[in-house]
KELO-57947 format. One record per atom (N, C-alpha, C): atom name; z, x, y; residue number from 1; residue in one letter. Coordinates in steps of 0.1 Angstrom, whole numbers. Atoms other than C-alpha are relative to their C-alpha. Example, Ala and Ser with C-alpha at 12.3 -4.5 7.8 and 13.67 -1.06 7.14 Angstrom:
BEGIN
<bakol a="N" c3="0" c1="9" c2="-12" k="1" r="a"/>
<bakol a="CA" c3="78" c1="123" c2="-45" k="1" r="a"/>
<bakol a="C" c3="0" c1="9" c2="12" k="1" r="a"/>
<bakol a="N" c3="0" c1="-9" c2="-11" k="2" r="s"/>
<bakol a="CA" c3="71" c1="137" c2="-11" k="2" r="s"/>
<bakol a="C" c3="8" c1="-8" c2="11" k="2" r="s"/>
***
This chain:
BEGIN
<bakol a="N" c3="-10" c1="-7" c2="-8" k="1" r="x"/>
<bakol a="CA" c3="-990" c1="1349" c2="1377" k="1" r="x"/>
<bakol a="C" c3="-6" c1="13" c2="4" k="1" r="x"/>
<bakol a="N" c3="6" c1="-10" c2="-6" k="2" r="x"/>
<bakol a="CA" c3="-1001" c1="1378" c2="1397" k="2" r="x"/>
<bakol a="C" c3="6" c1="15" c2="-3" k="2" r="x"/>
<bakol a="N" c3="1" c1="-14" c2="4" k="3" r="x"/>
<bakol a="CA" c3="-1004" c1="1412" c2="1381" k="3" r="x"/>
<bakol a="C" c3="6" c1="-5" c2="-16" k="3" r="x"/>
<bakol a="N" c3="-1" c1="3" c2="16" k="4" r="x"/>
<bakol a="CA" c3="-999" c1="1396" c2="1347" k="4" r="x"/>
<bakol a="C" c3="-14" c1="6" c2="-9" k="4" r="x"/>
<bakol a="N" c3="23" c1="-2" c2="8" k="5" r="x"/>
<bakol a="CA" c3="-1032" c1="1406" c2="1321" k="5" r="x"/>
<bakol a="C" c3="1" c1="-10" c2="-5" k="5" r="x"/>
<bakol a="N" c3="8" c1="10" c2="0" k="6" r="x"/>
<bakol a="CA" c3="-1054" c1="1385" c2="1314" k="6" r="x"/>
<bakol a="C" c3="-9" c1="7" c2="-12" k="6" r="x"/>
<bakol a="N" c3="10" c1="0" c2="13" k="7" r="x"/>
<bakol a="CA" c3="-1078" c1="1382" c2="1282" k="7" r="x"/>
<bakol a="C" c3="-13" c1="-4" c2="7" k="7" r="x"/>
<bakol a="N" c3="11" c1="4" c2="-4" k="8" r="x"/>
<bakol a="CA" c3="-1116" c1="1384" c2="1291" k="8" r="x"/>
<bakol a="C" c3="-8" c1="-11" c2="-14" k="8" r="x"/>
<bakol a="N" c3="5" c1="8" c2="15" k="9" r="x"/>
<bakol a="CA" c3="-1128" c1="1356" c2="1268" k="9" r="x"/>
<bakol a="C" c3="-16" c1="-8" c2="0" k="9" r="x"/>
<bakol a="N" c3="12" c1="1" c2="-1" k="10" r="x"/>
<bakol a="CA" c3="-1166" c1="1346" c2="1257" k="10" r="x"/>
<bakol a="C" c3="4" c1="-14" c2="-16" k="10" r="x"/>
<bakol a="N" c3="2" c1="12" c2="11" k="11" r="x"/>
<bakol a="CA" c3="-1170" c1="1312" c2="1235" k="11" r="x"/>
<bakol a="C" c3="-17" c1="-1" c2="-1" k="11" r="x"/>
<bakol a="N" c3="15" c1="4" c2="4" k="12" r="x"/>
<bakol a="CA" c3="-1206" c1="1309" c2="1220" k="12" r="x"/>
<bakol a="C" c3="0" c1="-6" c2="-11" k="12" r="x"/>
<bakol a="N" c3="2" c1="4" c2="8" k="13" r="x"/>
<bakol a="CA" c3="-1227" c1="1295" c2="1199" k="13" r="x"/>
<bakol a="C" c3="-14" c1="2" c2="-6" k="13" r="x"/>
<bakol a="N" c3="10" c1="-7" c2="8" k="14" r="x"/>
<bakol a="CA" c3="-1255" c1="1304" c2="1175" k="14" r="x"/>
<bakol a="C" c3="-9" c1="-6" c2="2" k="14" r="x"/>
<bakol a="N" c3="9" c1="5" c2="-1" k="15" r="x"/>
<bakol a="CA" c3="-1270" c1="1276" c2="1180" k="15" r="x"/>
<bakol a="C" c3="-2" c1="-6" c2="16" k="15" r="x"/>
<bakol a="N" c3="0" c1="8" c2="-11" k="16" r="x"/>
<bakol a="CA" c3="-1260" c1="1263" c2="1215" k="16" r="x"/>
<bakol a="C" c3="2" c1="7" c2="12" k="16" r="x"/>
<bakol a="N" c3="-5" c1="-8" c2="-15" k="17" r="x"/>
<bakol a="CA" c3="-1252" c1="1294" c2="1241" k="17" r="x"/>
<bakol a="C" c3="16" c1="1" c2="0" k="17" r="x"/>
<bakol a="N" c3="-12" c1="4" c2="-4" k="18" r="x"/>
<bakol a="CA" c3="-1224" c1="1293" c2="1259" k="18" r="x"/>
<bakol a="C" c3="8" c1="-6" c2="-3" k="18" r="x"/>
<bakol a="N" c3="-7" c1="14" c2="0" k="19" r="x"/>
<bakol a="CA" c3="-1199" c1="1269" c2="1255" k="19" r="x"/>
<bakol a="C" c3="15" c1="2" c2="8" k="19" r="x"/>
<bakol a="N" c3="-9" c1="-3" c2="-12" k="20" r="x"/>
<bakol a="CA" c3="-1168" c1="1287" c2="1279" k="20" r="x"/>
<bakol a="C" c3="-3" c1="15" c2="0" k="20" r="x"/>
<bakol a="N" c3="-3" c1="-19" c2="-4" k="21" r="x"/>
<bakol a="CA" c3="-1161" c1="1322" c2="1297" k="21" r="x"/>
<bakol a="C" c3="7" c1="-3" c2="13" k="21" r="x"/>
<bakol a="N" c3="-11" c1="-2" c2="-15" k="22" r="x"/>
<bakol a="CA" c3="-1135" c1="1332" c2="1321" k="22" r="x"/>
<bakol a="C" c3="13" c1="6" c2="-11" k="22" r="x"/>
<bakol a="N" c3="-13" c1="-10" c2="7" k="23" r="x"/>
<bakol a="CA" c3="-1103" c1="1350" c2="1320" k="23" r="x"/>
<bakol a="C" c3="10" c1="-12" c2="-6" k="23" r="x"/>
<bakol a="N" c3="-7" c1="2" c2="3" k="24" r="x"/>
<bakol a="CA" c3="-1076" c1="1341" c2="1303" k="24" r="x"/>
<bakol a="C" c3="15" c1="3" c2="-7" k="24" r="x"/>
<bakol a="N" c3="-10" c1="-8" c2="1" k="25" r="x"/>
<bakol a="CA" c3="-1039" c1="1345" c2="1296" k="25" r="x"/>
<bakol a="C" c3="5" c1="-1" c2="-18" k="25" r="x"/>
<bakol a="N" c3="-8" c1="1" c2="19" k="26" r="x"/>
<bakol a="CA" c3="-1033" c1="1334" c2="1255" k="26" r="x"/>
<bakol a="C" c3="-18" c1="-12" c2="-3" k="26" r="x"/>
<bakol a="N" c3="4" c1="6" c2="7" k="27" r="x"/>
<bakol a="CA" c3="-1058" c1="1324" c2="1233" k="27" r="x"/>
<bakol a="C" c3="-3" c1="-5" c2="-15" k="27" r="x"/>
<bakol a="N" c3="2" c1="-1" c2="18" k="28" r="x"/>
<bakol a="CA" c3="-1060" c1="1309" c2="1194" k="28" r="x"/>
<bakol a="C" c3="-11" c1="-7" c2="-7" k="28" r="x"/>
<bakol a="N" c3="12" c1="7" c2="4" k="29" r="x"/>
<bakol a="CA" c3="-1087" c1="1304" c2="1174" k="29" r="x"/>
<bakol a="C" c3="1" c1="-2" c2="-16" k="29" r="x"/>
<bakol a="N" c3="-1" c1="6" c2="12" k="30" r="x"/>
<bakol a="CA" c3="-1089" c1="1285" c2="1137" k="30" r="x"/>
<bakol a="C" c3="-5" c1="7" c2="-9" k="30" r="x"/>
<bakol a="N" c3="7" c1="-6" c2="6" k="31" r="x"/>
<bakol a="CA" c3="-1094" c1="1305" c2="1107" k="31" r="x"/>
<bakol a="C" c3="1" c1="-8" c2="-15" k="31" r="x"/>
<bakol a="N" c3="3" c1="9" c2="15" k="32" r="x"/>
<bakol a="CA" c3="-1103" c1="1292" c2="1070" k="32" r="x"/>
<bakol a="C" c3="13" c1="-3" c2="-7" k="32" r="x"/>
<bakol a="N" c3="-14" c1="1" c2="10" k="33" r="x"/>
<bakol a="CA" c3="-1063" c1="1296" c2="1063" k="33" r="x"/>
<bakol a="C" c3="7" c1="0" c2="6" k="33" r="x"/>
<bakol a="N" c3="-11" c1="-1" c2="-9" k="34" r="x"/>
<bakol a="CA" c3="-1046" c1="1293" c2="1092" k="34" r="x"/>
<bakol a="C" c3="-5" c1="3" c2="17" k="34" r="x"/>
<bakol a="N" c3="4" c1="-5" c2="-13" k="35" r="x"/>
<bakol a="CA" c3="-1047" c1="1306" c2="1131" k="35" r="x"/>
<bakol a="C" c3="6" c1="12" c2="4" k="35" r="x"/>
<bakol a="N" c3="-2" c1="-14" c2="-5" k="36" r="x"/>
<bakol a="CA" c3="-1049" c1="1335" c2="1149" k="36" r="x"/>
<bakol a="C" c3="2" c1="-3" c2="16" k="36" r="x"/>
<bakol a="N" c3="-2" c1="3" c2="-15" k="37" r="x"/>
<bakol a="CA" c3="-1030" c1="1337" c2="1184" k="37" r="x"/>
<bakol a="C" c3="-1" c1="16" c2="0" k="37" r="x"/>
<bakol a="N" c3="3" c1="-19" c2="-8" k="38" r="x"/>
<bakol a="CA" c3="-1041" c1="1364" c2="1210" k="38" r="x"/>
<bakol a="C" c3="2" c1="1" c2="11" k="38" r="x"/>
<bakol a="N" c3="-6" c1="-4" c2="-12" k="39" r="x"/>
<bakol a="CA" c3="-1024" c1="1378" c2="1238" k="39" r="x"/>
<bakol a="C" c3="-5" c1="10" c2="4" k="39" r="x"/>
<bakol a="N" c3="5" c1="-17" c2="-8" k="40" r="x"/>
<bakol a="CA" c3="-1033" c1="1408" c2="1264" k="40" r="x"/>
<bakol a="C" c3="8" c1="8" c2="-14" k="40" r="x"/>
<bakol a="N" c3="-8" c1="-12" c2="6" k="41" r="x"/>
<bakol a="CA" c3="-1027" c1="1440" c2="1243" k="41" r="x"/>
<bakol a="C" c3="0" c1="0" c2="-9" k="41" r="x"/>
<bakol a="N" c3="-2" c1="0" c2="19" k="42" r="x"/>
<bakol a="CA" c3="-1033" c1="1428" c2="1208" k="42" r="x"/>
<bakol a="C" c3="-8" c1="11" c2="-6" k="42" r="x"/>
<bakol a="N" c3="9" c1="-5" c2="12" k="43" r="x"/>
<bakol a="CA" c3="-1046" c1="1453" c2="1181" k="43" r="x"/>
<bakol a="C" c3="-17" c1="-4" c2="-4" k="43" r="x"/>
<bakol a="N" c3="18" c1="8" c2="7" k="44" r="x"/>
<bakol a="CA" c3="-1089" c1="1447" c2="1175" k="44" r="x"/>
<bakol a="C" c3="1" c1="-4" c2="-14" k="44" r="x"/>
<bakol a="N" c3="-2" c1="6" c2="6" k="45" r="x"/>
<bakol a="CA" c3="-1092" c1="1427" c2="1152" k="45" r="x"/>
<bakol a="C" c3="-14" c1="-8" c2="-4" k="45" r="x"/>
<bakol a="N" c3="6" c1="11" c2="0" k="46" r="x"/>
<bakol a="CA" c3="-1118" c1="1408" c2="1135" k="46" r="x"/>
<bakol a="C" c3="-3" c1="-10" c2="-13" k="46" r="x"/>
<bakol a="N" c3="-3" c1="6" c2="9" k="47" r="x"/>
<bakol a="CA" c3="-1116" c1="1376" c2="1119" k="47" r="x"/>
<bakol a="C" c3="-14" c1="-9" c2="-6" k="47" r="x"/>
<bakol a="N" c3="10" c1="10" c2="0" k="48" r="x"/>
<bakol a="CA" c3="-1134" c1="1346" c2="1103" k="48" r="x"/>
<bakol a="C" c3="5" c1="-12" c2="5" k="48" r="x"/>
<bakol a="N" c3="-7" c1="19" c2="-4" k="49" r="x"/>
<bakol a="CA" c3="-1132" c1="1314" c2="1120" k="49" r="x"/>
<bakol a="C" c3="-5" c1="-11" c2="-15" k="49" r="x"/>
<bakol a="N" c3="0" c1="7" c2="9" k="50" r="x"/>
<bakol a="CA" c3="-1129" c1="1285" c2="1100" k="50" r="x"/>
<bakol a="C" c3="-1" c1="-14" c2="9" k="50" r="x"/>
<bakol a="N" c3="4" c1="14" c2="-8" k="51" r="x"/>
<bakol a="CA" c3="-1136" c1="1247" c2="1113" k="51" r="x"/>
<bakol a="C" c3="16" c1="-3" c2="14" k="51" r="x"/>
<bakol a="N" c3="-6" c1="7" c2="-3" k="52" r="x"/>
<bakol a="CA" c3="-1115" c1="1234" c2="1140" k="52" r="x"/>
<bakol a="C" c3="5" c1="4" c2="17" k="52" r="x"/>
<bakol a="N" c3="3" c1="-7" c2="-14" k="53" r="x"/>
<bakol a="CA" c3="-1104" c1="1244" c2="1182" k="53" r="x"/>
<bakol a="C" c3="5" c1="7" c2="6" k="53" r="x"/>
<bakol a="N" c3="3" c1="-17" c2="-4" k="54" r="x"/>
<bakol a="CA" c3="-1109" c1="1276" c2="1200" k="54" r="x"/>
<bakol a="C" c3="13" c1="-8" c2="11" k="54" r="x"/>
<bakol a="N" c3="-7" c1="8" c2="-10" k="55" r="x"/>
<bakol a="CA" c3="-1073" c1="1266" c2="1224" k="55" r="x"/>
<bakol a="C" c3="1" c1="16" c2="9" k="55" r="x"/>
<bakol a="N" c3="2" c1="-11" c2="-11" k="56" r="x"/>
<bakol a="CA" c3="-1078" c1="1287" c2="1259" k="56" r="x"/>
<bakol a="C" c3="8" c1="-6" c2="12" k="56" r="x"/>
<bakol a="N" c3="-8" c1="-2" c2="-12" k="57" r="x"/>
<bakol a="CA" c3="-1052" c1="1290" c2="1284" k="57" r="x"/>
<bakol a="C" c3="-3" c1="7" c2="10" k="57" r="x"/>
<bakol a="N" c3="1" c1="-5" c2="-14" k="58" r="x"/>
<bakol a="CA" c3="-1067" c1="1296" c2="1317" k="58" r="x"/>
<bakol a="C" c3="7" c1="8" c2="6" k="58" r="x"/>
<bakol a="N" c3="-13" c1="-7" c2="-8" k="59" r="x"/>
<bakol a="CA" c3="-1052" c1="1323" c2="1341" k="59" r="x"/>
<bakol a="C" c3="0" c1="-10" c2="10" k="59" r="x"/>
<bakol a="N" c3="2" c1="12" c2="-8" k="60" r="x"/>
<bakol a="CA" c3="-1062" c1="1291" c2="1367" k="60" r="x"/>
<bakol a="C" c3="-5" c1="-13" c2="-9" k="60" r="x"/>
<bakol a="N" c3="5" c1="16" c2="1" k="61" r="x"/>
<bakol a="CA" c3="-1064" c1="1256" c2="1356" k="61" r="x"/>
<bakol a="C" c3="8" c1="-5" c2="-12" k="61" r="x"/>
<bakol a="N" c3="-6" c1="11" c2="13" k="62" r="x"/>
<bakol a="CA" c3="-1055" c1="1231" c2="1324" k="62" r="x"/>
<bakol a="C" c3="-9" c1="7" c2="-14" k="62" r="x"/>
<bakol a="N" c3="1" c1="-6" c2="13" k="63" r="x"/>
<bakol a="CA" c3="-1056" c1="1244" c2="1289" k="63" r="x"/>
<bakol a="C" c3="-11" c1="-7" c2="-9" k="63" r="x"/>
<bakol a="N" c3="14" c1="7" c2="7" k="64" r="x"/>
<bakol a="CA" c3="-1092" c1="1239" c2="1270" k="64" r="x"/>
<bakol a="C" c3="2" c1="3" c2="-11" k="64" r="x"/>
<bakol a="N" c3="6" c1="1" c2="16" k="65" r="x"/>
<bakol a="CA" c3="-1102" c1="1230" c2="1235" k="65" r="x"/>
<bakol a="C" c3="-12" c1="4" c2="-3" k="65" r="x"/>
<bakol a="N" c3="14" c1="-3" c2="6" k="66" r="x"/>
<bakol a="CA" c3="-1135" c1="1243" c2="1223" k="66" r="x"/>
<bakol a="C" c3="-6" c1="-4" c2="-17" k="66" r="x"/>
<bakol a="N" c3="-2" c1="-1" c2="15" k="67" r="x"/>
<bakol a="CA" c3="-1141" c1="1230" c2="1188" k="67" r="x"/>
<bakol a="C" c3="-13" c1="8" c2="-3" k="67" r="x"/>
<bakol a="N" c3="8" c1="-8" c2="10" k="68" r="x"/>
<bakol a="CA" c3="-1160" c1="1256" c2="1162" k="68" r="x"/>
<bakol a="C" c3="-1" c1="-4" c2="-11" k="68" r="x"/>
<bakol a="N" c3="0" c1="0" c2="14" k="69" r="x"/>
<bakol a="CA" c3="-1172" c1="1256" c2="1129" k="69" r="x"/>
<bakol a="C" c3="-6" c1="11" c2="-5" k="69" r="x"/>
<bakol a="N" c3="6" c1="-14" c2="2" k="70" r="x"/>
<bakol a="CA" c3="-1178" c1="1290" c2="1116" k="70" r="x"/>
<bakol a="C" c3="-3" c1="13" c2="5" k="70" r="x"/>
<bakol a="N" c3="-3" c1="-9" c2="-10" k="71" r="x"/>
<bakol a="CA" c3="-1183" c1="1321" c2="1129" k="71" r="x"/>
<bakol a="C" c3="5" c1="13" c2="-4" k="71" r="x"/>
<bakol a="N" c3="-12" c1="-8" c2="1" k="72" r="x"/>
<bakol a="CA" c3="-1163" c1="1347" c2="1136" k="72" r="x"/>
<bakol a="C" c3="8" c1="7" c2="15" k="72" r="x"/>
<bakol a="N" c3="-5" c1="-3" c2="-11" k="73" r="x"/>
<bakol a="CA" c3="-1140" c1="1359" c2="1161" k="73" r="x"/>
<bakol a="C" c3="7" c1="19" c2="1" k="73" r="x"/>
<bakol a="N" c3="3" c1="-17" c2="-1" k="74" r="x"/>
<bakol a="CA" c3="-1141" c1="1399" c2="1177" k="74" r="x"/>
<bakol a="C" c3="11" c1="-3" c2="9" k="74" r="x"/>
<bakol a="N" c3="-3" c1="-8" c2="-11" k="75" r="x"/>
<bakol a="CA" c3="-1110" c1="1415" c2="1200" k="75" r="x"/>
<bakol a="C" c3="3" c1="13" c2="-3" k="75" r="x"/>
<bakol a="N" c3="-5" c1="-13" c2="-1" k="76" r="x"/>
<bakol a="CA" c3="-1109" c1="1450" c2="1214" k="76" r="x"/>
<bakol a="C" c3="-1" c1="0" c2="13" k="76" r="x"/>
<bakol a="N" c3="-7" c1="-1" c2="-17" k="77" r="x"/>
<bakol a="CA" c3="-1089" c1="1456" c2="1241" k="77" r="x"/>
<bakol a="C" c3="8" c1="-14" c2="0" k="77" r="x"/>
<bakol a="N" c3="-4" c1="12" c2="-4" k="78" r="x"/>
<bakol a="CA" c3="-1081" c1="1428" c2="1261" k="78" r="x"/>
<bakol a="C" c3="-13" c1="-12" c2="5" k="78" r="x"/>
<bakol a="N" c3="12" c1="4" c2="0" k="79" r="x"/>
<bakol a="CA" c3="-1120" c1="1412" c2="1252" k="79" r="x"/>
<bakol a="C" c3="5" c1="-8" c2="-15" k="79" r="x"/>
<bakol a="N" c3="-1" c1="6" c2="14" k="80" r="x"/>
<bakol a="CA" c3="-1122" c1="1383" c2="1229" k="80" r="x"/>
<bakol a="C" c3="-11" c1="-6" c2="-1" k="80" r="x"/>
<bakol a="N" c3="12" c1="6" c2="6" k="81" r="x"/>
<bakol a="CA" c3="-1154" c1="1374" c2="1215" k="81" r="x"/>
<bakol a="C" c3="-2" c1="-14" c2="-12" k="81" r="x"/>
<bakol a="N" c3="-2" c1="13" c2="9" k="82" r="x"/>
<bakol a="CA" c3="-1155" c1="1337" c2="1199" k="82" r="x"/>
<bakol a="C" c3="-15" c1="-2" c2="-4" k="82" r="x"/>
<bakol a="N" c3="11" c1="-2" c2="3" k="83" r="x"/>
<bakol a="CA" c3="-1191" c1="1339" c2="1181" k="83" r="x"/>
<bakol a="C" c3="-4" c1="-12" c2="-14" k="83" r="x"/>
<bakol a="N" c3="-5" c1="10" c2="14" k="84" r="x"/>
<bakol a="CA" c3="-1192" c1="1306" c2="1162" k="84" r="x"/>
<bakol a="C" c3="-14" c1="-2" c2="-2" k="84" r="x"/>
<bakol a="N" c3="7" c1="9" c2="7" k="85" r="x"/>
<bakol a="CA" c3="-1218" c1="1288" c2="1140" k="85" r="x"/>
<bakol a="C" c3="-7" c1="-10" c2="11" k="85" r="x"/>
<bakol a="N" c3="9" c1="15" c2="-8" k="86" r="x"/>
<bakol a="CA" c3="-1222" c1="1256" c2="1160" k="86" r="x"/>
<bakol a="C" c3="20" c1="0" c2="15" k="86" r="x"/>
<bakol a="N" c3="-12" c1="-3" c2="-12" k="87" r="x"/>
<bakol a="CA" c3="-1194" c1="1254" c2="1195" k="87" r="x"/>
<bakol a="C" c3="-6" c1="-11" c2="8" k="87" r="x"/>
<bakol a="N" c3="7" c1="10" c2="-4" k="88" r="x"/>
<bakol a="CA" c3="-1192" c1="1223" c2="1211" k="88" r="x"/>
<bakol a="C" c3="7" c1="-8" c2="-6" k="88" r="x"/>
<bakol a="N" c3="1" c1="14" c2="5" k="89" r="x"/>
<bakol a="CA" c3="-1195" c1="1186" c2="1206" k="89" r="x"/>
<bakol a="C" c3="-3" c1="2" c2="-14" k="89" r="x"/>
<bakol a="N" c3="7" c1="-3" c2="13" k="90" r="x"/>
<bakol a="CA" c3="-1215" c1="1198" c2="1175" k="90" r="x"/>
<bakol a="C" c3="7" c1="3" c2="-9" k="90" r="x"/>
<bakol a="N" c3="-11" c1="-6" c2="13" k="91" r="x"/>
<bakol a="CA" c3="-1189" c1="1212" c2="1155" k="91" r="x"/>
<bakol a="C" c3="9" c1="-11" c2="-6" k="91" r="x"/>
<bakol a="N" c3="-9" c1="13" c2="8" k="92" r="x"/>
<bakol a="CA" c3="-1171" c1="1181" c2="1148" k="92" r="x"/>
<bakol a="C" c3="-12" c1="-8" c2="-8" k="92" r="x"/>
<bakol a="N" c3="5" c1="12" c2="7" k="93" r="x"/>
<bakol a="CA" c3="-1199" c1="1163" c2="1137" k="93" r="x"/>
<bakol a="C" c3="-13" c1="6" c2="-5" k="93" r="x"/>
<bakol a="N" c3="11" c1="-6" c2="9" k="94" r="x"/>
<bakol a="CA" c3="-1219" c1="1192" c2="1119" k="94" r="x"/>
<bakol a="C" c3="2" c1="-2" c2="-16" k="94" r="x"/>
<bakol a="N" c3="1" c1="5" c2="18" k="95" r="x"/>
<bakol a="CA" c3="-1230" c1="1187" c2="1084" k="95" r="x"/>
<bakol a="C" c3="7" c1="15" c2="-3" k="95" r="x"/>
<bakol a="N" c3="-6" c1="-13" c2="9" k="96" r="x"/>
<bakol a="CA" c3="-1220" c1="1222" c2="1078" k="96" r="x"/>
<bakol a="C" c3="13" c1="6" c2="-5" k="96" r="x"/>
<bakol a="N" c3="-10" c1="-3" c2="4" k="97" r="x"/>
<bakol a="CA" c3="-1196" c1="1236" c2="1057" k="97" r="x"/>
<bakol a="C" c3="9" c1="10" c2="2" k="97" r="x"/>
<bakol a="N" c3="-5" c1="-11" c2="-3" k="98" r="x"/>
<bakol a="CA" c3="-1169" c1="1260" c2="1065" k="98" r="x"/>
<bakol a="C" c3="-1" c1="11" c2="-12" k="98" r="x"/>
<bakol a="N" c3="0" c1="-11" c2="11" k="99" r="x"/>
<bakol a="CA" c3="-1170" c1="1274" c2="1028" k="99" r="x"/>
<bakol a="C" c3="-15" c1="4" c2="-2" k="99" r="x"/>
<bakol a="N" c3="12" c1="-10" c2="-2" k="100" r="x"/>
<bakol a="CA" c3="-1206" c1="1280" c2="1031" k="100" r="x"/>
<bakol a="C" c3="-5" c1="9" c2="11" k="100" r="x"/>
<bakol a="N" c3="6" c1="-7" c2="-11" k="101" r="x"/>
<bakol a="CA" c3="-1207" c1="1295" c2="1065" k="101" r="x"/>
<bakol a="C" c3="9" c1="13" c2="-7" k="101" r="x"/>
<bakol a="N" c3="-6" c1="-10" c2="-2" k="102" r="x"/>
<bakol a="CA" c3="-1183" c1="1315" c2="1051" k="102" r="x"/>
<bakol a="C" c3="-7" c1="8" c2="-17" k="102" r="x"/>
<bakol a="N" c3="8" c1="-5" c2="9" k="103" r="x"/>
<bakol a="CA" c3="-1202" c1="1322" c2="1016" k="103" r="x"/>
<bakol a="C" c3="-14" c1="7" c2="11" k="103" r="x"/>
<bakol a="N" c3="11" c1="-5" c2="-4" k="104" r="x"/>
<bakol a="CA" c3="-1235" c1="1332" c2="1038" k="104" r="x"/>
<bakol a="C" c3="6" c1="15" c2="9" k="104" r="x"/>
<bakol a="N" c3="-6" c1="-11" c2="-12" k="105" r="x"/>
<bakol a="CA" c3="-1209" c1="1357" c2="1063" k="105" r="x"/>
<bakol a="C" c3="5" c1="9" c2="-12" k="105" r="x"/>
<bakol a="N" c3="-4" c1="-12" c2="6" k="106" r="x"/>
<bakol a="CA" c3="-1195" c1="1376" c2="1034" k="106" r="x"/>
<bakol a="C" c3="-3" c1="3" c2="-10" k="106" r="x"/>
<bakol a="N" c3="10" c1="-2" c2="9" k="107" r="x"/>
<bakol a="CA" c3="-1215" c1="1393" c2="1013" k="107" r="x"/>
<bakol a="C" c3="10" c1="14" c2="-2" k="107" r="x"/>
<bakol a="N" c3="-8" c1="-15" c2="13" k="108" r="x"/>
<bakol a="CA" c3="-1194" c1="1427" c2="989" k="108" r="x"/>
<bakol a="C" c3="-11" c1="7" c2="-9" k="108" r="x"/>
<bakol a="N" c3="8" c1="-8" c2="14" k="109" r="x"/>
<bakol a="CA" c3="-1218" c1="1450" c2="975" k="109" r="x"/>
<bakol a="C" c3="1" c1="0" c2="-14" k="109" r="x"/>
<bakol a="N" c3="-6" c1="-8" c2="18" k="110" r="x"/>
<bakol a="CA" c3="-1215" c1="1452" c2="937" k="110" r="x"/>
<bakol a="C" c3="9" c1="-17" c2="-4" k="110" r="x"/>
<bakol a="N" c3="-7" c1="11" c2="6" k="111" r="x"/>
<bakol a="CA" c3="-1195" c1="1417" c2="940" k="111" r="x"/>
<bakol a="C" c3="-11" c1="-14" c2="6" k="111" r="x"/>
<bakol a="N" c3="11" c1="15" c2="-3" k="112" r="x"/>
<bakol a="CA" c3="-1223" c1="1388" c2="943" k="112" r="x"/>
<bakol a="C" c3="13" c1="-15" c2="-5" k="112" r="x"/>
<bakol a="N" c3="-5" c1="8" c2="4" k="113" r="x"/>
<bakol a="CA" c3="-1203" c1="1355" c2="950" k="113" r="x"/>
<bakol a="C" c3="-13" c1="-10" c2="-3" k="113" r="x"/>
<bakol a="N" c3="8" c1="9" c2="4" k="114" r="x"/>
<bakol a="CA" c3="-1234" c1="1338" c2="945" k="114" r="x"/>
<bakol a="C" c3="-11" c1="4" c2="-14" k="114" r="x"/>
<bakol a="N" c3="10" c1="-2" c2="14" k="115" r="x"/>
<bakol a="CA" c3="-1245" c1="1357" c2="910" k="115" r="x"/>
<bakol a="C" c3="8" c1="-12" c2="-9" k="115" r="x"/>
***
């Protein structure tokens, strides 16, 4: 709708590029315990994705799926950064695990989850 905001949004992949970009008016992406929805205006924020799909509501067109596995996902401003693992076809049918992408993503000084 015209003079509505719009979310500048970036879907990659670590191992595969791109996988979407363009504006957008709402988008939610999968975290290890639930979802995170993002509208113009939200608070920065940043999460960990967890398996499952990046859903992007076009400011033009039909509403896309992206599936991820891993990751993580960056907004500031009205910029949303989807910075996954694997993005894509790939993500449904990667061997990888969400609890180890997310064991290798968070590491705590002084707290070793892998001592």
């Amino acid at each position: 709708m015209p003079g509505e905001h719009s979310l500048s949004v970036e879907v990659v992949s670590r191992f595969g590029g791109e996988a979407w970009v363009g504006a957008a008016t709402r988008v939610s992406v999968p975290l290890p315990d639930g979802e995170l929805g993002i509208l113009p205006g939200r608070q920065p924020i940043l999460a960990v994705l967890g398996r499952g799909n990046v859903r992007i509501t076009p400011v033009d067109g039909e509403p896309v799926a992206v599936p991820v596995a891993g990751g993580f996902c960056s907004v500031d401003g009205d910029v949303v950064t989807v910075a996954a693992d694997v993005a894509g076809a790939g993500a449904s049918e990667s061997s990888a695990q969400v609890t180890d992408v997310i064991a290798e993503t968070i590491v705590i000084p002084g707290v070793g989850i892998r001592d």
